[in-house]
N, C-alpha and C positions, 0 to 999 in steps of 0.2 A: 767566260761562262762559269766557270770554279768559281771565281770571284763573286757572281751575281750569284746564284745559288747559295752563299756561305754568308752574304748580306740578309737574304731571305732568313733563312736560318737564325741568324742573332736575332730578328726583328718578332720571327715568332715567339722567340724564345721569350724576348722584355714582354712581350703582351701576353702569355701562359705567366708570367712571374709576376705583372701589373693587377691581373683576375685574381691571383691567388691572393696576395696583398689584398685587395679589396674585403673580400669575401672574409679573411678572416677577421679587420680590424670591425667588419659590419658586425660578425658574433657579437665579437667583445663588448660591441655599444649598443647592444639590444637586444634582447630575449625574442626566442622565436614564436610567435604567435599561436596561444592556446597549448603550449607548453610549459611545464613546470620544470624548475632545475634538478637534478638529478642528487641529492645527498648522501655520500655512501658516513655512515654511521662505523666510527671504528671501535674495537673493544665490547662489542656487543655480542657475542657469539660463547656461548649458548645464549638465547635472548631472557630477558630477564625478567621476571615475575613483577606484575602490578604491583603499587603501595595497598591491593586488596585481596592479596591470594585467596584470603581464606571465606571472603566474605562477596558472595558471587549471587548473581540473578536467576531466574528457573521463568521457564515456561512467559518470558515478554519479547515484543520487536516493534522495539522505540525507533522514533523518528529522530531525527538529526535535530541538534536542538534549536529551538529559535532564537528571536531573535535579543529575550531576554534570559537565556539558558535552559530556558526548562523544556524538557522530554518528555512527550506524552504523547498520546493518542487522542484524547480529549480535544479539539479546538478550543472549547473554552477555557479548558484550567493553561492552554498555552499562551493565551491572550492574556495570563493574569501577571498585573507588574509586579514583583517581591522588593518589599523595602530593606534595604539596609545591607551590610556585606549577610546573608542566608543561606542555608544548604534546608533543601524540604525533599522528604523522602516519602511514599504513600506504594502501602504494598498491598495486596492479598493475604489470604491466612495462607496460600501456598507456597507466596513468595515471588508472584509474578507482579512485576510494576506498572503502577498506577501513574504515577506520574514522581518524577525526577529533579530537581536543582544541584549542584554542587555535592554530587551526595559521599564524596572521596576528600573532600575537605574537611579540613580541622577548624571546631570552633567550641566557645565555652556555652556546655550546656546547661550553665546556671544547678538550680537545683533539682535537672533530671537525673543529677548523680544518686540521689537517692532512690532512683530505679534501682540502682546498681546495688546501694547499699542495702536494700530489701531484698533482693534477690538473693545476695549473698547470705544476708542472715538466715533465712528463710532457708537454704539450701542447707546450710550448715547447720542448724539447729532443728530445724523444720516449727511449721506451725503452730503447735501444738506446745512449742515449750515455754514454760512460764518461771520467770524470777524469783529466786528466795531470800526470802529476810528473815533471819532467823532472831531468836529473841534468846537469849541464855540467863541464867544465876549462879553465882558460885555460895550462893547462903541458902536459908533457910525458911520454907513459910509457914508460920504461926496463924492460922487461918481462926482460932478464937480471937484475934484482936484484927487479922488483916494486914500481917506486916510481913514482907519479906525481909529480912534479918541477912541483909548482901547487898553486894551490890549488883545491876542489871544490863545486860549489854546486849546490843544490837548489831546485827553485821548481815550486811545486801547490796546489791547492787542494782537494785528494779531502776530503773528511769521516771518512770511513772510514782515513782512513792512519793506521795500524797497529803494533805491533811485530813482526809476521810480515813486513808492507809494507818494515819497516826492514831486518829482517835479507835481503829480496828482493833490495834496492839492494847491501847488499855481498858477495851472491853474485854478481851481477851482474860489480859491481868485480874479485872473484877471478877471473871467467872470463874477464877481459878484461888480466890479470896484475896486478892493481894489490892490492897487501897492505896497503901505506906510504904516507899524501900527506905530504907533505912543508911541504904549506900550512896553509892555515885549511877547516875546515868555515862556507859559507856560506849560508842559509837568507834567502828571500823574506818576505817579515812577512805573507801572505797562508798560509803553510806551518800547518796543524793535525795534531797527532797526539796519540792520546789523548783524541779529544773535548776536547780544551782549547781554552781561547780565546787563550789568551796563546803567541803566536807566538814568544817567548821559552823557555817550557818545552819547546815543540814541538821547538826546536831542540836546546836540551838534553838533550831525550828521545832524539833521533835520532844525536847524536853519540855515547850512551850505547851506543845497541843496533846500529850498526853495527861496535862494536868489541865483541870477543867477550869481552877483557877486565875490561868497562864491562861489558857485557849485563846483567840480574837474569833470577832465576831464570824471573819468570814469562812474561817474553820470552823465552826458551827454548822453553817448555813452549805459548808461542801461535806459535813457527815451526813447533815437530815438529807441533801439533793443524794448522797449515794443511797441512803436505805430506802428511797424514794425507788429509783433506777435499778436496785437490786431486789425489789419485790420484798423487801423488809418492813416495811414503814408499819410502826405498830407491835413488831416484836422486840424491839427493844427497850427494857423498860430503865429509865433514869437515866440520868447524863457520866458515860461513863469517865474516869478521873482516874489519876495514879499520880500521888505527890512524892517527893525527894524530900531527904533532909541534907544528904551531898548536895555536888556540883554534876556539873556535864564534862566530858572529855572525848576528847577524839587520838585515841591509840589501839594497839593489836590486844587480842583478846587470847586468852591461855587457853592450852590441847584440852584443861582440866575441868570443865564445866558443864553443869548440866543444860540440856536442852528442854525450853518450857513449850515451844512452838514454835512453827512455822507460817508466815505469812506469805501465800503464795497471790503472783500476780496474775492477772488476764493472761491470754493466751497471749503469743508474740503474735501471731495472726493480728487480731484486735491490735496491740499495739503500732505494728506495721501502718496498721490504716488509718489509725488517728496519725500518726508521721507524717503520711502521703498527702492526708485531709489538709493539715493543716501546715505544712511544709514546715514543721518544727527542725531547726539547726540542733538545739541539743541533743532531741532523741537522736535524731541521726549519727552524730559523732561517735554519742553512745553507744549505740550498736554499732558502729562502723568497730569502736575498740572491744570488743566483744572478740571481735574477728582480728584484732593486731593493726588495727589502724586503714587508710587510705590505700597503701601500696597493696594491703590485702586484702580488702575487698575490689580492686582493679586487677587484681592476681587473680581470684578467683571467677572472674568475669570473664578475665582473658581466655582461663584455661578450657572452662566448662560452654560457653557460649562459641569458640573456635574465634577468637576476634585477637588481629596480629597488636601487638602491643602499641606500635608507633600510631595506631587510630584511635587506642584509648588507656589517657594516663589520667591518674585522678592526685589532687595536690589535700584533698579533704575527703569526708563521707558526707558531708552535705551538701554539698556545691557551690560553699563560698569560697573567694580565690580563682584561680588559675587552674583548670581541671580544660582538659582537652580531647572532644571525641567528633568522631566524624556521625554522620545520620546513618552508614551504610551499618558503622557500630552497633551505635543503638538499637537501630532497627533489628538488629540481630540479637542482641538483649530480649528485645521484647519478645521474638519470637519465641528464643528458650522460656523467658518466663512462664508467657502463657501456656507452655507445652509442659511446666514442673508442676504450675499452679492445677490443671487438670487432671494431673494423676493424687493430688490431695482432692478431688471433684471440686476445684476452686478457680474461680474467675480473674479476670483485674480487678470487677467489682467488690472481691472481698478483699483487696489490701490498696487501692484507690479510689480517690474521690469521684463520686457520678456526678457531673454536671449539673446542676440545677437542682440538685436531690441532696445531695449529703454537705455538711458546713464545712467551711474552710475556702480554698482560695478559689473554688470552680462552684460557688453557691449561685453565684451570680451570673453566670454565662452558660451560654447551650439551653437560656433557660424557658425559650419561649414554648409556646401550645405545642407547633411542632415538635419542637428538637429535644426538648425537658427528656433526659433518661437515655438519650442515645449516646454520648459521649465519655467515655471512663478516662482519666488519664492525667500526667504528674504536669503543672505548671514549675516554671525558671526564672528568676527577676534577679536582675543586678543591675539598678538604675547606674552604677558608677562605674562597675568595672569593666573592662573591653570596649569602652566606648558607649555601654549600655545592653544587657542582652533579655531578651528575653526567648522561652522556650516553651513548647507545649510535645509531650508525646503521649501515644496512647493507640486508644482503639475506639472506634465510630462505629456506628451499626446504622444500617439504610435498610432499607425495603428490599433490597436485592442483595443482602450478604456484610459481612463484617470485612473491616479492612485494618490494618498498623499504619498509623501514620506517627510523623516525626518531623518536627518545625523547630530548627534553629535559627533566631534572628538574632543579629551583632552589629554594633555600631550604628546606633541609632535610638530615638525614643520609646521606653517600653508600652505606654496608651497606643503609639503609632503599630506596635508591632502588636498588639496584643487584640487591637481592629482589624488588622490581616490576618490573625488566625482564625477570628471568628467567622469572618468573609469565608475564609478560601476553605476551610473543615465544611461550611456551610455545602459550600458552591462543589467539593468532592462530594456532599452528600448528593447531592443534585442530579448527580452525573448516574448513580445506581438508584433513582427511585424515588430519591428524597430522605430524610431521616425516619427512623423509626426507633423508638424507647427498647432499654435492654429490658429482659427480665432479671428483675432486681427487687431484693428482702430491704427495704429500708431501714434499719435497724437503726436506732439516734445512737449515736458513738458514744456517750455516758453509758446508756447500757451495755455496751462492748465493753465497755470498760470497769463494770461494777460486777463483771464477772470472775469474780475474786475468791480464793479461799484457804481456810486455816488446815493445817495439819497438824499430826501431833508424831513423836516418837515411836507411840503403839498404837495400833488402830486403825481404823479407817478416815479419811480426810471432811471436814465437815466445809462445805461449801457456801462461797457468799451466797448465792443465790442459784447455786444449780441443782 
């Protein structure tokens, strides 16, 4: 009886120990149905802050993304394919999102970095400030014969200086009796004209076209287009000229000299927007060293806009190269801009191109019956670099409200990318109304820019045309 009992007993036992075996080898070889694995996460505790602390959303509740990444509420801008590796970001002026792609990723935003570098000048200088060229002598003017009796130097750093700029200076000279220097033309090695970088040409450029007999043709024809555009045409009488019996040179100029005048440039305002217009790489660098370069115009972006550094590092001021920012960045750029431009009562439309309206690289698009006048904002082209990128940011206006939006496309062809910007800015105007034109002063950018003028050491400033 013990015996059979203590049979019973072992045999329960193997079959309690057979089930258990069972049961756990089943775990091991197959997940339990409509369960997920459990991951415990170690070294996480305090948890840790996004790669986006600073740069956070207000007042949106996106949908889970589809099934080509993008977040939105819109059905149709979710149906839209995006070509290429992209990040597209579209907000409100409050900051609630419109719709969403990859907007925490890094990509090269071409030459929207010249958002950056206009903002920063602009912050740092503000609107209103203009370039000086100063003109000096260390001799003598004998105004019964028209000689200055020295030699004559020049020292600036405008961007913008000119061959109209040039022939300004020896009207200037004519009206102050001076025909003839008798010295050297001498030039600052900080001096640019022609957009050149060699302070050398610059100089030679300017000894060229302040003498009438030196001048070419097409300096000519950009002094008559300024007094044209400056509301002069007809006050000036004869061709104004100032010859050397020196040479030209390019060195520093002594503490010890007098000052004949100042040639002052357009406002940086105007300047900015011919930049934006026409996505000039010199102006930009230029101004970008105004401010110390690349790292400092990305410095001061970073600090004054709240944008964490690892989302935007700049390799230049104009956005050739290797420059890196996400859309949530920029976006956030834009939003300070627009919010510094308003307290000078100024738009995007006064330091970027309007679509269809102003020359340069947005002359041609945005440009139908509809849409002409709704679209403000900075284009990005790098046929080679990244694999190809092209960029569009800015501000859209519809029938129902203004919005920022922000279009990074990478690796891929720029015609390809630059037909999806026009689609999809279209297809978001769609979604509030349709497009509707900003209110906007068309001003031709030559006359922003012939807004020029002379000063003097004593006195009051007498102006190109204001």
């Amino acid at each position: 009886m013990i015996r059979s009992k203590t049979k019973s007993a072992n045999w329960l036992f193997v079959a309690v120990i057979t089930v258990v075996v069972s049961v756990v080898s089943f775990s091991q070889s197959s997940a339990p149905p409509l369960l997920q694995d459990i991951k415990v996460q170690t070294n996480t505790y305090p948890p840790q802050p996004s790669s986006t602390p600073l740069v956070q959303k207000t007042g949106s509740s996106m949908p889970i993304p589809s099934s080509n990444g993008i977040r939105t509420l819109f059905p149709a801008l979710a149906e839209v394919e995006i070509p290429g590796y992209s990040g597209v970001l579209v907000e409100s002026l409050n900051g609630s999102v419109v719709v969403e792609s990859n907007p925490g990723m890094l990509f090269n935003p071409a030459s929207n970095v010249k958002i950056a570098t206009s903002y920063a000048v602009l912050k740092t200088f503000g609107p209103d400030f203009r370039f000086m060229t100063s003109v000096y002598t260390d001799g003598v003017i004998d105004r019964t014969t028209g000689t200055l009796n020295g030699n004559l130097y020049v020292s600036g750093k405008d961007p913008m200086f000119g061959a109209e700029h040039g022939v300004t200076l020896a009207h200037e000279l004519n009206k102050m009796g001076i025909r003839t220097v008798t010295g050297d033309l001498i030039v600052t090695d900080n001096f640019a004209m022609y957009y050149s970088g060699s302070s050398v040409a610059s100089a030679n450029a300017l000894f060229a076209t302040l003498d009438a007999s030196k001048r070419s043709a097409a300096a000519t024809r950009n002094w008559l287009n300024f007094l044209a555009y400056s509301g002069r045409s007809g006050q000036v009488i004869g061709n104004p000229s100032v010859s050397f019996t020196g040479g030209v040179y390019v060195q520093g100029i002594p503490s010890s000299l007098q000052l004949l005048f100042t040639h002052e440039s357009a406002q940086l305002k105007e300047i900015v927007k011919v930049t934006m217009c026409y996505s000039n790489n010199f102006l930009s660098e230029r101004l970008g060293d105004m401010l110390g370069g690349a790292f400092a115009v990305a410095r001061i972006v970073q600090l004054n806009a709240g944008i964490p550094p690892n989302e935007f590092s700049l390799q230049t001021s104009s956005g050739l190269g290797y420059n890196r920012v996400t859309p949530n960045a920029m976006m956030r750029l834009l939003h300070v801009l627009r919010d510094d431009m308003a307290r000078y009562k100024m738009t995007f439309a006064d330091i970027m191109p309007v679509a269809g309206i102003d020359k340069g690289t947005l002359e041609n698009r945005f440009d139908s019956d509809f849409a002409v006048g709704s679209v403000v904002g900075k284009t990005g082209t790098l046929p080679n670099t990244d694999g190809g990128v092209s960029a569009l940011a800015g501000e859209i206006n519809t029938r129902n409200g203004r919005y920022l939006f922000v279009i990074f496309n990478q690796r891929g062809g720029v015609a390809k990318f630059r037909a999806f910007q026009n689609n999809f800015v279209s297809l978001v105007q769609g979604q509030f109304g349709g497009a509707a034109p900003m209110t906007y002063n068309a001003l031709p950018l030559e006359t922003r820019l012939a807004r020029t003028k002379i000063s003097y050491p004593a006195g009051p400033s007498r102006y190109g045309n204001e």
